[in-house]
Every structure is written in C-alpha cells, then in structure tokens.
MOPAC internal coordinates of N, CA, C and O (Angstrom, degrees):
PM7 1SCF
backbone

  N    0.0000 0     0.00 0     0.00 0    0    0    0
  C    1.4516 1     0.00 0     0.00 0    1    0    0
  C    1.5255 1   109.11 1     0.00 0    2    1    0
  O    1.2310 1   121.18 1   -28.81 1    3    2    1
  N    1.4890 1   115.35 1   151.19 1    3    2    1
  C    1.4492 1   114.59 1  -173.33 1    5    3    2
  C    1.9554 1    97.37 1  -119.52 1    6    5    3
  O    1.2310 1   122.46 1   -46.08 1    7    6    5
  N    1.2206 1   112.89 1   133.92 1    7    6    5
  C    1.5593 1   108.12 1   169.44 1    9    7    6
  C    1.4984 1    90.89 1  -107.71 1   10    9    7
  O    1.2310 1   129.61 1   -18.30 1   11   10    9
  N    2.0475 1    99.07 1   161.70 1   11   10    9
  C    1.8360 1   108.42 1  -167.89 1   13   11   10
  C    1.4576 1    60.80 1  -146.68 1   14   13   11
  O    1.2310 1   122.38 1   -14.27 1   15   14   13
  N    1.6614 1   113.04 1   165.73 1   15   14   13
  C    1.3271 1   130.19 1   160.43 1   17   15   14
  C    1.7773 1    92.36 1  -130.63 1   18   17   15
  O    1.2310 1   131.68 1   -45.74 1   19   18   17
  N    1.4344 1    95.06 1   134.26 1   19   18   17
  C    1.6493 1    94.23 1  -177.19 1   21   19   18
  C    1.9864 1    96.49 1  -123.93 1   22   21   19
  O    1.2310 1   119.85 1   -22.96 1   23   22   21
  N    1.2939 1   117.90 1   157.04 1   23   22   21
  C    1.3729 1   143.42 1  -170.01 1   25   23   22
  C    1.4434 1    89.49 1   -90.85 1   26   25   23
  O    1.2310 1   115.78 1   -53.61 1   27   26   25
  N    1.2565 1   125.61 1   126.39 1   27   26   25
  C    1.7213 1   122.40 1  -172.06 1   29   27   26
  C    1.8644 1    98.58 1  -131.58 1   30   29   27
  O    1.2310 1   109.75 1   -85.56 1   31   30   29
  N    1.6758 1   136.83 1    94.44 1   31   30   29
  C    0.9859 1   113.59 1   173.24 1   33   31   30
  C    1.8631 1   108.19 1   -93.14 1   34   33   31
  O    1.2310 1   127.63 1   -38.97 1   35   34   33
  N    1.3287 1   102.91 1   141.03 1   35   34   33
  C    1.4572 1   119.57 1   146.51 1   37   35   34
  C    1.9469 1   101.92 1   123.49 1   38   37   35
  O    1.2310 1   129.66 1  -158.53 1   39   38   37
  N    1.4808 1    98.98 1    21.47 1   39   38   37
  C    1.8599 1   111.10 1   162.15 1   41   39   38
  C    1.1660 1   119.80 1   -76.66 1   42   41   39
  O    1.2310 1   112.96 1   -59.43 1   43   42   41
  N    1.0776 1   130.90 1   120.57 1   43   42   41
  C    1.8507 1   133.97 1   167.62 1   45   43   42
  C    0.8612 1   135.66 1  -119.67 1   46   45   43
  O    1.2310 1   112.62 1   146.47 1   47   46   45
  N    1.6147 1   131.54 1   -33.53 1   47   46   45
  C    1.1604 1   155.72 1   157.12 1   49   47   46
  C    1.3070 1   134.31 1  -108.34 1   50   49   47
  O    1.2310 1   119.98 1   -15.91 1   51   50   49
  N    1.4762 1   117.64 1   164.09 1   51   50   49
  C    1.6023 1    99.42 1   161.50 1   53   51   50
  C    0.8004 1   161.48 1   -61.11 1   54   53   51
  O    1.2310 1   123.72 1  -175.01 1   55   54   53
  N    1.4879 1   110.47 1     4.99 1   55   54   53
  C    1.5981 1   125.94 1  -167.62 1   57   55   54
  C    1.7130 1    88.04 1  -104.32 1   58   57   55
  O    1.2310 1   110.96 1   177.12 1   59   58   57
  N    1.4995 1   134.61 1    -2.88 1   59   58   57
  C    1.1419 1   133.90 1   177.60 1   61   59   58
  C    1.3378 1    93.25 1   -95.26 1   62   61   59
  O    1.2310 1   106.53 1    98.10 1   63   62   61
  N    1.0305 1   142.64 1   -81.90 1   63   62   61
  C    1.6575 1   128.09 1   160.84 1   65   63   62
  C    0.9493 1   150.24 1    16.50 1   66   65   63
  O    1.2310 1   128.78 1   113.58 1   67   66   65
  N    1.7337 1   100.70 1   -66.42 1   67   66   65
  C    1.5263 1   125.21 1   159.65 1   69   67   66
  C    1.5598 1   109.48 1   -64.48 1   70   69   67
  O    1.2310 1   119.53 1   158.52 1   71   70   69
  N    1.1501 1   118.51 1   -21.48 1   71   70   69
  C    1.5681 1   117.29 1  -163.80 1   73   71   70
  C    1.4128 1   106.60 1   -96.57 1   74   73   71
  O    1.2310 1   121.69 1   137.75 1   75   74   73
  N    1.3988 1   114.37 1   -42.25 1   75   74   73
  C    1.4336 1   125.02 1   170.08 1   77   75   74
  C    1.5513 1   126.15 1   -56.75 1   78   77   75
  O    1.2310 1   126.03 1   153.16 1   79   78   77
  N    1.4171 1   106.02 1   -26.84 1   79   78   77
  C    1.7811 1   114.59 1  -150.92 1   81   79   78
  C    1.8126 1    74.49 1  -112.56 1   82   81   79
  O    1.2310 1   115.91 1   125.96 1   83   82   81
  N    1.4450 1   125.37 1   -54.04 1   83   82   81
  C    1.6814 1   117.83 1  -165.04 1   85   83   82
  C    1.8636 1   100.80 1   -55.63 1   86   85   83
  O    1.2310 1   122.59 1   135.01 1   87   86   85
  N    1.5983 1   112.64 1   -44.99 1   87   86   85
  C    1.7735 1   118.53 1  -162.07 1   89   87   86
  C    2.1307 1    74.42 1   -63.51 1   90   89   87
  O    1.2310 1   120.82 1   117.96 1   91   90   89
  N    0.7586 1   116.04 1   -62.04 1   91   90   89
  C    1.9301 1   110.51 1  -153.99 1   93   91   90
  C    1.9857 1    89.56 1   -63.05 1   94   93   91
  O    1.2310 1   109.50 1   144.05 1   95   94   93
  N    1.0920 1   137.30 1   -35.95 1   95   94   93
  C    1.6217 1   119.11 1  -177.77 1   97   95   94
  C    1.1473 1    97.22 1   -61.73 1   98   97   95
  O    1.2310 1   117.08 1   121.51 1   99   98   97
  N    1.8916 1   123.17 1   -58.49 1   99   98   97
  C    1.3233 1    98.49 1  -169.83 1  101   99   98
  C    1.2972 1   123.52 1   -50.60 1  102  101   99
  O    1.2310 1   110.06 1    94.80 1  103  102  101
  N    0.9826 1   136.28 1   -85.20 1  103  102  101
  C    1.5385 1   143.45 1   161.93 1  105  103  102
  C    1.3248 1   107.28 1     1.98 1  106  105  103
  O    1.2310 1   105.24 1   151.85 1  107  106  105
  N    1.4949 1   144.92 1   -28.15 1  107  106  105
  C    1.2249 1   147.66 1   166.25 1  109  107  106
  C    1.3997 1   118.68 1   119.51 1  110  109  107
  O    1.2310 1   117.59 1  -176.95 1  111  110  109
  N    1.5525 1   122.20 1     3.05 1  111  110  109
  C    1.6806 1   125.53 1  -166.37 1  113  111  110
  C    2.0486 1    87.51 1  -111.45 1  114  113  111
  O    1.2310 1   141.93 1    -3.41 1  115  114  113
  N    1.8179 1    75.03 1   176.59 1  115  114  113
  C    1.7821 1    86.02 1  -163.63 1  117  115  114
  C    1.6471 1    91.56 1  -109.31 1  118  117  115
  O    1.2310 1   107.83 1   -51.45 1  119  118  117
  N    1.5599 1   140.33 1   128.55 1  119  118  117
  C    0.9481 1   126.51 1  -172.02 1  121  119  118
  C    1.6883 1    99.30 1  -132.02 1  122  121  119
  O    1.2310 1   129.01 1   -44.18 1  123  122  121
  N    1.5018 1   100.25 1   135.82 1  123  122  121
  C    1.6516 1   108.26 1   163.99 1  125  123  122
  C    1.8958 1   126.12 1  -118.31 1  126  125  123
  O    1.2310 1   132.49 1   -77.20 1  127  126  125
  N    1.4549 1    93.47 1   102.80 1  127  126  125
  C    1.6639 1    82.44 1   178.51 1  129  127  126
  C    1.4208 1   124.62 1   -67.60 1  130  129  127
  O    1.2310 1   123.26 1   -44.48 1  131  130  129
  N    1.5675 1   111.36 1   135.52 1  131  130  129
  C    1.6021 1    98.35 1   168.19 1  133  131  130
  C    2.0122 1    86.99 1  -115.33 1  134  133  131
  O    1.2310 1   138.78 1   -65.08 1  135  134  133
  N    1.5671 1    81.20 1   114.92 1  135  134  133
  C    1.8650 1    94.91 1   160.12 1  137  135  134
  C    1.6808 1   103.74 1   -62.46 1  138  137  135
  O    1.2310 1    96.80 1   142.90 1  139  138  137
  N    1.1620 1   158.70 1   -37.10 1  139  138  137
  C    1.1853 1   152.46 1  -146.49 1  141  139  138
  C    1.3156 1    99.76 1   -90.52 1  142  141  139
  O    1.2310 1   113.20 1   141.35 1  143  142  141
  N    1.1081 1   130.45 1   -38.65 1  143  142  141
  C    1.5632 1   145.22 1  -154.75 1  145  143  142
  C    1.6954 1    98.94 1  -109.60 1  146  145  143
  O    1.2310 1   126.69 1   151.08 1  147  146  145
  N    0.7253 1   104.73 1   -28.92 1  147  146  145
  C    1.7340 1   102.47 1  -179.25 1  149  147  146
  C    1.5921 1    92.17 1    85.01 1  150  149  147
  O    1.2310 1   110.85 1  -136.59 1  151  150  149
  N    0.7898 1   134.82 1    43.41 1  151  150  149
  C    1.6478 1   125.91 1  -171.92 1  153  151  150
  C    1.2401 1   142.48 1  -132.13 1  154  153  151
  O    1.2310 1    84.37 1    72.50 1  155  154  153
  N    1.4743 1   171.63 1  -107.50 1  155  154  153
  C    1.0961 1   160.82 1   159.41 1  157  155  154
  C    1.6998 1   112.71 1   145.14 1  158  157  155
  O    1.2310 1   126.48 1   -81.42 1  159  158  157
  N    1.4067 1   105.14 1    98.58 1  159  158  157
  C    1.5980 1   111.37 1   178.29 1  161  159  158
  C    1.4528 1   111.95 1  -100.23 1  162  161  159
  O    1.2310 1   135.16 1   -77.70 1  163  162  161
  N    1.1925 1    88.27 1   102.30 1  163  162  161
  C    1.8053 1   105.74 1   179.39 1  165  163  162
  C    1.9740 1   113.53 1   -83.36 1  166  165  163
  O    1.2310 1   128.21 1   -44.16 1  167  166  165
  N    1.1668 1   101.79 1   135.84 1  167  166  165
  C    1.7447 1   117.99 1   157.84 1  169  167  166
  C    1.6809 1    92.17 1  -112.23 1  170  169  167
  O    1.2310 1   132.03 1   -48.85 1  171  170  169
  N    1.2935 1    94.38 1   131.15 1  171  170  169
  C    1.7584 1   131.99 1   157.51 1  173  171  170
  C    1.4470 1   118.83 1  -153.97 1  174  173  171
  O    1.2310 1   131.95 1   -32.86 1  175  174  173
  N    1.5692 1    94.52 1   147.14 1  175  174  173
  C    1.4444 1   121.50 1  -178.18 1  177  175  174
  C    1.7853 1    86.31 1   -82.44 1  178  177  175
  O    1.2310 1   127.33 1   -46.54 1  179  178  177
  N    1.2613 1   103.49 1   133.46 1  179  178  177
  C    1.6812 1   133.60 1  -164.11 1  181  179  178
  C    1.3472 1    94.68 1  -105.92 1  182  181  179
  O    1.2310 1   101.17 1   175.63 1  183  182  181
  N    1.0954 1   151.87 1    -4.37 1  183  182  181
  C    1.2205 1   149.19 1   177.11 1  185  183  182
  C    1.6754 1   119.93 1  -103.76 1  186  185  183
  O    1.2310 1   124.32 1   157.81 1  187  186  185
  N    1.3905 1   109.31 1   -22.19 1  187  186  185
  C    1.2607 1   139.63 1   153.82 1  189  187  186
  C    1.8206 1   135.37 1   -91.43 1  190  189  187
  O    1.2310 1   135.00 1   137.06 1  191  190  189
  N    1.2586 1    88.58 1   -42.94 1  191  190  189
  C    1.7710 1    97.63 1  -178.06 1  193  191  190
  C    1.5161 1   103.89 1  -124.69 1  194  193  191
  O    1.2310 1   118.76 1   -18.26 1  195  194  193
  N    1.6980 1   119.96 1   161.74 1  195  194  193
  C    1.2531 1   125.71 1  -177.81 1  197  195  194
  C    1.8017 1   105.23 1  -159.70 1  198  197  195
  O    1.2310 1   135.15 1   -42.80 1  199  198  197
  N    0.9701 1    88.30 1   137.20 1  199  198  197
  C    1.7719 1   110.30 1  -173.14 1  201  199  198
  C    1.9605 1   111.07 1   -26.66 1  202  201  199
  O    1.2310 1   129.74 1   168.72 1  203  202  201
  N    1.5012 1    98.82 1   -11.28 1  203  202  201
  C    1.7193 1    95.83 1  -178.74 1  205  203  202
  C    1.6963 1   100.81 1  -118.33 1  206  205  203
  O    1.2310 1   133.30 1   162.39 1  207  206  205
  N    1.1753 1    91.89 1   -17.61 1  207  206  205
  C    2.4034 1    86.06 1   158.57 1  209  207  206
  C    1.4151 1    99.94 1   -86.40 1  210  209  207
  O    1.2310 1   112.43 1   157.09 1  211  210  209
  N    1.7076 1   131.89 1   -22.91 1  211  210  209
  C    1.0447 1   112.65 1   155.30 1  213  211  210
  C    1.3376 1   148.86 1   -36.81 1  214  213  211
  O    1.2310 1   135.47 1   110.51 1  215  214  213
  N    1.7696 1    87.66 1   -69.49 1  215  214  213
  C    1.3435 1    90.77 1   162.82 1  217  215  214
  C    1.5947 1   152.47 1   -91.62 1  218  217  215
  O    1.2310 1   131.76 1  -172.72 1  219  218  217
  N    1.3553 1    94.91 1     7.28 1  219  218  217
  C    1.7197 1   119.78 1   156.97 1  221  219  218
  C    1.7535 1   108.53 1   -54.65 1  222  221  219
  O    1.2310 1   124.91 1   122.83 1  223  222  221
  N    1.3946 1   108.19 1   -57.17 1  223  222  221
  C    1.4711 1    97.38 1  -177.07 1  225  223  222
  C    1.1407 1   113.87 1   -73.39 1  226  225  223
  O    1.2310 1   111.01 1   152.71 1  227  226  225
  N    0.8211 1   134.52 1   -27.29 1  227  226  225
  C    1.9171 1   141.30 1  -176.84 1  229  227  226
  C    1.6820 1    88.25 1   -67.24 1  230  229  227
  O    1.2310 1   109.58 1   103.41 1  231  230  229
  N    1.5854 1   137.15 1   -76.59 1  231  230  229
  C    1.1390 1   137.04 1   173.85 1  233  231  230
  C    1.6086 1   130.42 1   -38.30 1  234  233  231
  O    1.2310 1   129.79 1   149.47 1  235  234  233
  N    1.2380 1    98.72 1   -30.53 1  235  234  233
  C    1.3905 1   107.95 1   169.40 1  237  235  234
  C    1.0904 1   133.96 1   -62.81 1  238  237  235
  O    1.2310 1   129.57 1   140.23 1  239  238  237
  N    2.2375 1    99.17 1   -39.77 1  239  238  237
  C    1.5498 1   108.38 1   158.02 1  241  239  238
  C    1.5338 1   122.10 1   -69.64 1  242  241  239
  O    1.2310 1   116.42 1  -146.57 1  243  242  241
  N    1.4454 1   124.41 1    33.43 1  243  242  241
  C    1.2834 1   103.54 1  -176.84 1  245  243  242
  C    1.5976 1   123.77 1    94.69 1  246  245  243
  O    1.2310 1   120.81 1   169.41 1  247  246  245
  N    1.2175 1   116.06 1   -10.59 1  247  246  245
  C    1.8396 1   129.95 1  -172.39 1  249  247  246
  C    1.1084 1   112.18 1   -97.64 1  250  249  247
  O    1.2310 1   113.02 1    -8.85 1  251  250  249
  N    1.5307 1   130.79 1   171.15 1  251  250  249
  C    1.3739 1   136.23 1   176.93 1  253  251  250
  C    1.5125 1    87.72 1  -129.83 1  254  253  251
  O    1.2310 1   129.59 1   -38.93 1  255  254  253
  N    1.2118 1    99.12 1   141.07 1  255  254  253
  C    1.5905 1   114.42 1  -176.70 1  257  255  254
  C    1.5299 1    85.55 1  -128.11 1  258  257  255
  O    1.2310 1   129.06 1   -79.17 1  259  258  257
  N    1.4439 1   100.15 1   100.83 1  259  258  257
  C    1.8528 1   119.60 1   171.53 1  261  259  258
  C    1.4313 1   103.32 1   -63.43 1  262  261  259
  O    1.2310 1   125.00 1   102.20 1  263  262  261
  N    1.5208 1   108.00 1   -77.80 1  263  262  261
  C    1.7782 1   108.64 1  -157.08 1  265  263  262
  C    1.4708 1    95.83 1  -133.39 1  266  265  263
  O    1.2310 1   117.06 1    -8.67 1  267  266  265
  N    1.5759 1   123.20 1   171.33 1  267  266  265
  C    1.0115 1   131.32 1  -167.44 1  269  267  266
  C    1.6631 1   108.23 1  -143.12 1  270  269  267
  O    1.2310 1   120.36 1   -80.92 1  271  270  269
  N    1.5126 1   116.93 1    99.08 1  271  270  269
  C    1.7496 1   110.53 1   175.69 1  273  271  270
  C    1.1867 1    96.34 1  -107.61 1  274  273  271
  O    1.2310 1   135.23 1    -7.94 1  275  274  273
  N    1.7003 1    88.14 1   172.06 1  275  274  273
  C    1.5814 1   106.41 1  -171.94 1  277  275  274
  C    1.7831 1   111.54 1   -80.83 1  278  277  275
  O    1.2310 1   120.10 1   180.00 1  279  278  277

C-alpha cells in the first residue's frame, strides 16, 4: 500500500468529511480527513490508483486539492 497526504481547500464540516473519505472508498483507497490541517492522508494500492484518480474524486466532491506530499 502507498499513503500520499494531499492539501484539500474548501472542508469545514462533517458532511465535507463524509463526502471526501466516502468519493476515495468508492474508488478503492482508505481516506482520513483532518479538518484542522486542511488535509487528507490517503492509503492506495499503486498498482490500481494514482495521485490524479486521487484527486479527481476529492474534486469531484466539490474540493480543491492545492498540493500533494508524500
């Protein structure tokens, strides 16, 4: 498994949470929001998923995915 921590602007609540972490299960990765951090530490299988199907689903819900560290 590979973890990415990505920079997520425009999360505030929990219903951003739920929306962020449910769009990344479907897709098949394990996602944890931290609202405090603006952030999102992802596990994905790298042989299947990659940091820009990442951040399509995160964007899709509505988010800006600024920057992306390891």
């Amino acid at each position: 498994m590979t973890n990415v921590t990505l920079e997520v602007e425009g999360m505030s609540c929990q219903h951003c949470v739920q929306s962020v972490e449910g769009a990344l299960a479907e897709i098949g990765a394990k996602g944890k929001v931290n609202l405090e951090a603006k952030s999102v530490d992802i596990e994905y299988d790298a042989q299947q998923l990659d940091v820009v199907k990442l951040t399509e689903a995160i964007e899709d819900q509505g988010y800006d995915v600024v920057s992306a560290g390891a």
